[in-house]
PLY file of the C-alpha trace (Angstrom):
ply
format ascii 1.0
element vertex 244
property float x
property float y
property float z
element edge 243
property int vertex1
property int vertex2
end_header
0.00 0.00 0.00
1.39 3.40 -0.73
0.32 6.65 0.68
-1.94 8.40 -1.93
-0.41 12.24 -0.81
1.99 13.44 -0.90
1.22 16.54 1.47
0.49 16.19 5.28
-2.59 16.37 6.91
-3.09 19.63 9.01
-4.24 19.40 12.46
-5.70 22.20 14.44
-5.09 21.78 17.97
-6.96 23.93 20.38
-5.65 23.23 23.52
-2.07 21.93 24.81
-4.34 18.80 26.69
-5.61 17.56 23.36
-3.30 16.03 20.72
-4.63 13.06 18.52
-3.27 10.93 20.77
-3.41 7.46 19.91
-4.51 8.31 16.45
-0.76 9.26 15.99
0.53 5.78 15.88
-1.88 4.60 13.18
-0.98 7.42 10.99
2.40 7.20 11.89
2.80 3.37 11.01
1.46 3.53 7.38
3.51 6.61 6.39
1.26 9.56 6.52
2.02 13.25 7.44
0.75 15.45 9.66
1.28 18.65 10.73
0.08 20.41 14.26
-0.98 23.90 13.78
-1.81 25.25 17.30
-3.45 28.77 17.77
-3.73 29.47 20.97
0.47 29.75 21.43
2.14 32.77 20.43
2.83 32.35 17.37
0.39 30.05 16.55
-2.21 30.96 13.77
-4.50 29.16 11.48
-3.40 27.72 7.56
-4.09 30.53 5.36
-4.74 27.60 2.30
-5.95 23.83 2.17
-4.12 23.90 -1.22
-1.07 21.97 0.35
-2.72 19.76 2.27
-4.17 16.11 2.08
-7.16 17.41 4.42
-8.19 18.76 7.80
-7.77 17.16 11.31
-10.21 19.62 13.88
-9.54 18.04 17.78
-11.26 18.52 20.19
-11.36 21.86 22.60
-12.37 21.02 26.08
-14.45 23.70 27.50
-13.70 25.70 24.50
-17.11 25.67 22.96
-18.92 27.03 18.93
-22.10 28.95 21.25
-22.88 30.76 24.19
-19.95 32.62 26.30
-16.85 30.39 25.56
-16.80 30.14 22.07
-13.12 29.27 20.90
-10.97 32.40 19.71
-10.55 31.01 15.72
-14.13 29.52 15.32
-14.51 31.89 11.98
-11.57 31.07 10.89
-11.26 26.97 11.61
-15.02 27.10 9.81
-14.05 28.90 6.75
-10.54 27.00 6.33
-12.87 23.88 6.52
-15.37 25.39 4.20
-12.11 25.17 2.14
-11.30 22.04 2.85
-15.14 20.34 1.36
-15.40 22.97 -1.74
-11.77 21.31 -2.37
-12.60 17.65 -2.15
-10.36 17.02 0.36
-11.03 15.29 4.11
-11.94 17.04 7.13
-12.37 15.32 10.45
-13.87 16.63 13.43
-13.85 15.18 17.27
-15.71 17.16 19.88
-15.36 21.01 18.95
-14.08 20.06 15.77
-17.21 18.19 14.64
-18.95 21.00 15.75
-16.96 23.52 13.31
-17.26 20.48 10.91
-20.94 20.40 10.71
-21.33 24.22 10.92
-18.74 24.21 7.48
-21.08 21.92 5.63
-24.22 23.33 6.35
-25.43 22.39 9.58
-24.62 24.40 12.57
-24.17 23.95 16.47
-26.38 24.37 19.54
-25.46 25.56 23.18
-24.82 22.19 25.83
-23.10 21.93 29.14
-19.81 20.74 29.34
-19.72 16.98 29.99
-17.35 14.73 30.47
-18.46 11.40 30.01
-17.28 7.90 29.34
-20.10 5.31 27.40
-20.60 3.01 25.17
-21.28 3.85 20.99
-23.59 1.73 18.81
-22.98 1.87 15.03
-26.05 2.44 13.16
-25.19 1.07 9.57
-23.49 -2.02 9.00
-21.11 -0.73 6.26
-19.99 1.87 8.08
-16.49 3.09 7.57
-16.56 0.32 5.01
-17.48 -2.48 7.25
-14.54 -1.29 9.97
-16.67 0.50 12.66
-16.76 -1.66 15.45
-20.65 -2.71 16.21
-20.15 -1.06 19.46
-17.12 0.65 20.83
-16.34 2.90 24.15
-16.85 6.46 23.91
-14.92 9.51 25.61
-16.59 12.52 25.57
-14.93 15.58 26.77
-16.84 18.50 25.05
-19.13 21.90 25.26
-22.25 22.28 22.99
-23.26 19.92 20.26
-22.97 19.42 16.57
-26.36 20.15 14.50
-26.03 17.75 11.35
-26.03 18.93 7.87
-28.82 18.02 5.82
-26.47 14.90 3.92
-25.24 14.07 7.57
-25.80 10.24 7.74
-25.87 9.06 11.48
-23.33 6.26 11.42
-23.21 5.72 15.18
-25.22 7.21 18.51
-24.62 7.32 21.85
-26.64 6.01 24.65
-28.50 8.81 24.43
-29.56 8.65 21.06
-27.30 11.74 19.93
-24.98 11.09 17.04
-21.69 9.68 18.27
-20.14 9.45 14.21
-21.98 11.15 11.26
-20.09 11.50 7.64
-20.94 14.42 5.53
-19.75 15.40 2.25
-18.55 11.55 1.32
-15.59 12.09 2.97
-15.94 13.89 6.17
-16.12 12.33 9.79
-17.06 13.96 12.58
-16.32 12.33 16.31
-18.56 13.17 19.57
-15.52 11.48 21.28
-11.97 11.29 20.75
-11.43 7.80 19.09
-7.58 7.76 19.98
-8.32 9.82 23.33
-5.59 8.94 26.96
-6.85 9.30 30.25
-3.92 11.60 30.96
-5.53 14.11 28.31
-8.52 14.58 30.68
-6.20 15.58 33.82
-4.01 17.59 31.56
-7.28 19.61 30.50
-8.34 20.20 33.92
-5.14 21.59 34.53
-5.14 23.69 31.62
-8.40 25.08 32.80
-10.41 26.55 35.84
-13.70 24.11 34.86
-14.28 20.97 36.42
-17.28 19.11 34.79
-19.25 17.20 37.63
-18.09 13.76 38.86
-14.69 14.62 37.69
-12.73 11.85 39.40
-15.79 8.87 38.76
-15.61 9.41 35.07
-12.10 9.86 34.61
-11.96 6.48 37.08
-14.09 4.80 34.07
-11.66 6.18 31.47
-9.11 4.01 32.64
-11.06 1.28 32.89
-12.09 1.45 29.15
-8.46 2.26 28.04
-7.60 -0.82 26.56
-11.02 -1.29 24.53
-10.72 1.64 23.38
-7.25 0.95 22.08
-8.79 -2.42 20.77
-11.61 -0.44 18.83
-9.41 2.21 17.11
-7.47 -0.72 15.39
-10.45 -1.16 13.19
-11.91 2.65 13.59
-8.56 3.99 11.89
-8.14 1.07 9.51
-11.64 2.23 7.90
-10.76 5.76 8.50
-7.61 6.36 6.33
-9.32 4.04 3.66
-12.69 6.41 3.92
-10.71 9.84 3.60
-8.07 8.15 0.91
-5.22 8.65 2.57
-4.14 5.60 1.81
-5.27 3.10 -1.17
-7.87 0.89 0.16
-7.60 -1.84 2.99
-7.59 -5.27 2.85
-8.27 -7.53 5.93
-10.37 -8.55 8.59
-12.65 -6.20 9.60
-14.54 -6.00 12.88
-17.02 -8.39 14.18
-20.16 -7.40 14.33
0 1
1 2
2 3
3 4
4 5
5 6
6 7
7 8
8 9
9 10
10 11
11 12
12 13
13 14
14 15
15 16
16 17
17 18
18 19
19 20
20 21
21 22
22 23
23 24
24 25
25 26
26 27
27 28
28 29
29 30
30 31
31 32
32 33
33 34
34 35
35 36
36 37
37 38
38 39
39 40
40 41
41 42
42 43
43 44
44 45
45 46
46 47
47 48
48 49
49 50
50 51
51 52
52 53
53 54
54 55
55 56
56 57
57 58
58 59
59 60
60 61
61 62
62 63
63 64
64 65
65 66
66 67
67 68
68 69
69 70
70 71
71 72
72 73
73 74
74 75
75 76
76 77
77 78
78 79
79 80
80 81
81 82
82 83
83 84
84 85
85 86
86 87
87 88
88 89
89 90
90 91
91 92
92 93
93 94
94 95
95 96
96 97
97 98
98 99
99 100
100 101
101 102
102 103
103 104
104 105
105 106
106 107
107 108
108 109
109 110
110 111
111 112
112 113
113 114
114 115
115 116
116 117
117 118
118 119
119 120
120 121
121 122
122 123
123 124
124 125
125 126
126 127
127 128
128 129
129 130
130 131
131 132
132 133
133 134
134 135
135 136
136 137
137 138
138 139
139 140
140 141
141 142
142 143
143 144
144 145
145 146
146 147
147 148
148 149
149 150
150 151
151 152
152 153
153 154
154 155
155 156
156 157
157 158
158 159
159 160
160 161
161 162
162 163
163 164
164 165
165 166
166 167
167 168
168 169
169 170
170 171
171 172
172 173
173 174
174 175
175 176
176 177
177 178
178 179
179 180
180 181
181 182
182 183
183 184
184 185
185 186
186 187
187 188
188 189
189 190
190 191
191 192
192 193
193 194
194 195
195 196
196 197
197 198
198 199
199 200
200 201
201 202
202 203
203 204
204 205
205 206
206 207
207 208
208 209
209 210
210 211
211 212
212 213
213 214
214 215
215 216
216 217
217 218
218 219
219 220
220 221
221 222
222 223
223 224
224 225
225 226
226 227
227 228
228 229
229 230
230 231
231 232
232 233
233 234
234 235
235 236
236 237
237 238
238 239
239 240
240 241
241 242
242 243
């Protein structure tokens, strides 16, 4: 298999806490670029052009926020760089806040929500989901402020125990995470610490990340495998796929 790009995929990180984590390794181990671009450092700014780039990576913001009083600092511009990013053909992928700006950039928008941390349990909705990869159910980490309203296309391919979307695609090739797939438990303490919020039962939940560390691990083997063959980052994947 050979890596389709030959640019790097940008990643906007919007706090120092949230990195792709795990996700790192999978890209990593088949050959394909990335590149952190983090605002919120001096410095730090935004990608003034999606021209160069094999797509869009938006993480996750912790009690940064698209409504209400703590709306992240670049929300007009991470939106219109991903507005870029569609109109271009090429891949964007959102997890928490970034699904958010990912579903206001193709059409949907966002609505005001608490911030919750929570640890559950995902159910995929289609069985051909991320070509047959997704997991039929998988642990979900959900550190995040507001919610994602889908875009009209939006097709639901997972939901939380709540019934709320926990993976939609839009656009053919765009993903958007309520949870970080390739989330660490030390991410959570290192956001806490970054910030003067505390969501409730703090300790509990982050208690029942560790717990579901390892599945989660277990489920972003497949999660990624369909992934970087969804986006075409790499030529398609072979294999097993999950059971289901």
């Amino acid at each position: 298999m050979s890596n389709i790009s030959e640019y790097p995929i940008f990643v906007i990180q919007h706090t120092s806490g949230e990195f792709l984590g795990l996700m790192e390794d999978h890209l990593e181990g088949r050959g394909i670029r990335f590149n952190y671009f983090r605002p919120f450092t001096a410095g730090g700014g935004i990608p003034a052009t999606m021209e160069f780039s094999a797509g869009l990576i938006l993480l996750g913001g912790g009690p940064w926020g698209t409504k209400g009083g703590r709306a992240t600092p670049t929300l007009t511009e991470e939106v219109e760089l991903a507005r870029q990013a569609i109109e271009l053909g090429k891949p964007v992928v959102g997890i928490g806040l970034g699904a958010q700006i990912l579903a206001i950039a193709a059409g949907g928008g966002s609505e005001p929500s608490e911030l919750v941390f929570e640890v559950g349990e995902a159910t995929r909705s289609r069985d051909d989901a991320l070509g047959g990869f997704l997991p039929e159910r998988f642990p979900l980490v959900t550190f995040m402020r507001d919610r994602p309203v889908l875009p009209p296309d939006a097709d639901v391919l997972a939901t939380d125990s709540h019934g709320d979307p926990a993976l939609f695609q839009t656009r053919g090739n765009c993903f958007g995470f309520a949870g970080h797939p390739g989330a660490k438990a030390g991410m959570a303490e290192d956001l806490i610490m970054e910030f003067d919020e505390l969501p409730d039962s703090f300790g509990e939940t982050l208690d029942a990340f560790r717990g579901v560390q390892k599945p989660l691990e277990d489920s972003l083997v497949y999660i990624m495998t369909g992934l970087i063959q969804a986006t075409g980052w790499m030529q398609p994947v072979t294999g097993a796929r999950a059971d289901g």
